[in-house]
C-alpha positions as CSV (number, residue, x, y, z in Angstrom):
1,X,0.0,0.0,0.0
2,X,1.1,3.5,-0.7
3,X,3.0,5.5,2.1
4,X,0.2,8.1,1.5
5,X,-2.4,5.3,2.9
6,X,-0.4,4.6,6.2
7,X,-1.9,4.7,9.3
8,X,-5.5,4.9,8.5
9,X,-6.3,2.0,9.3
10,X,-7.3,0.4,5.9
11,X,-5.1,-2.5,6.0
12,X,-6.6,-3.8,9.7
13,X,-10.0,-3.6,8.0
14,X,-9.4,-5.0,4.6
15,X,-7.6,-7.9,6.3
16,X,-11.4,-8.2,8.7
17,X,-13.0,-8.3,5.7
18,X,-10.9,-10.8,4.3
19,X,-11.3,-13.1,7.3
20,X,-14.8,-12.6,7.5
21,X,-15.3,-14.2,3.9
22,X,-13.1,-17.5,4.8
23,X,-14.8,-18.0,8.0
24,X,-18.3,-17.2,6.9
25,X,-18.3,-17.9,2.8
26,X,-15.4,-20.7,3.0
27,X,-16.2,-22.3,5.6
28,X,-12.3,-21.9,7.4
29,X,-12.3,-22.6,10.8
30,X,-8.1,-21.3,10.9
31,X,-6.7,-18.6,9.6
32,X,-3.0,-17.7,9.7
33,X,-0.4,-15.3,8.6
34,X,3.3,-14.6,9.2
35,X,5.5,-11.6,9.0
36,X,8.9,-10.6,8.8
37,X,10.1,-9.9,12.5
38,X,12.3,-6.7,11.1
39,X,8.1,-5.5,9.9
40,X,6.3,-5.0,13.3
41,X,3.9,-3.1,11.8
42,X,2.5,-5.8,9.4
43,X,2.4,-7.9,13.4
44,X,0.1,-4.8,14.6
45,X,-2.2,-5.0,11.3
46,X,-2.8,-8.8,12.6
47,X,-3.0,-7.8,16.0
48,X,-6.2,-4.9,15.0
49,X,-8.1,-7.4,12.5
50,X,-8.3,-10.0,15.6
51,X,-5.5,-12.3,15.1
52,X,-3.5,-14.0,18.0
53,X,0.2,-14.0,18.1
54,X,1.4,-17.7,18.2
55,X,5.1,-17.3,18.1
56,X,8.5,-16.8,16.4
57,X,9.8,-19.0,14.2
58,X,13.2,-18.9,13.3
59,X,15.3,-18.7,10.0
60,X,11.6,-19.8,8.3
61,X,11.4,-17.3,5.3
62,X,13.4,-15.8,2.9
63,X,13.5,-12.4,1.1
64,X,15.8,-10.3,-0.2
65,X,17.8,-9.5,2.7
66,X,18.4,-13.0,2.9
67,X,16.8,-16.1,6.0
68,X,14.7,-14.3,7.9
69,X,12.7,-15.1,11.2
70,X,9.2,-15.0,11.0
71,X,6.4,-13.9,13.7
72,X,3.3,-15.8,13.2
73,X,-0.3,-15.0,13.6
74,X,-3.5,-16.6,13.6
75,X,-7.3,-16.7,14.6
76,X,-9.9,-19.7,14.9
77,X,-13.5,-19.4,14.3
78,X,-13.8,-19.8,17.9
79,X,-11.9,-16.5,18.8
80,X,-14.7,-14.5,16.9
81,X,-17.2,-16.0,18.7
């Protein structure tokens, strides 16, 4: 997303939205997501849209900085109940 969109809280919502259809329109009953750890921010976007942090897990991605750890998120039908 565009710097010029930062901090409006589009990304927290889009990402509801976005749950909302695999939980309700799927059928899903877990959704997950991981992050860079060096991108905290992409962590708080989880965070706001409902998501649970679960843990670190180390060296398990790539990009181009190289093996990254990554910080992953999730949330279970039950959590929206």
């Amino acid at each position: 997303m565009s710097k010029a969109y930062w901090g409006q809280e589009l990304m927290p919502e889009a990402l509801k939205g976005v749950m909302d259809y695999l939980f309700d329109v799927v059928g899903m009953n877990r959704v997950a997501a991981t992050h860079d750890v060096n991108n905290p921010k992409s962590g708080r976007v989880m965070a706001k849209a409902g998501m649970k942090y679960e843990g670190t897990l180390r060296q398990a991605g790539r990009n181009i900085q190289g093996v990254i750890d990554e910080v992953c998120y999730s949330c279970i039908r039950a959590d929206r109940e």
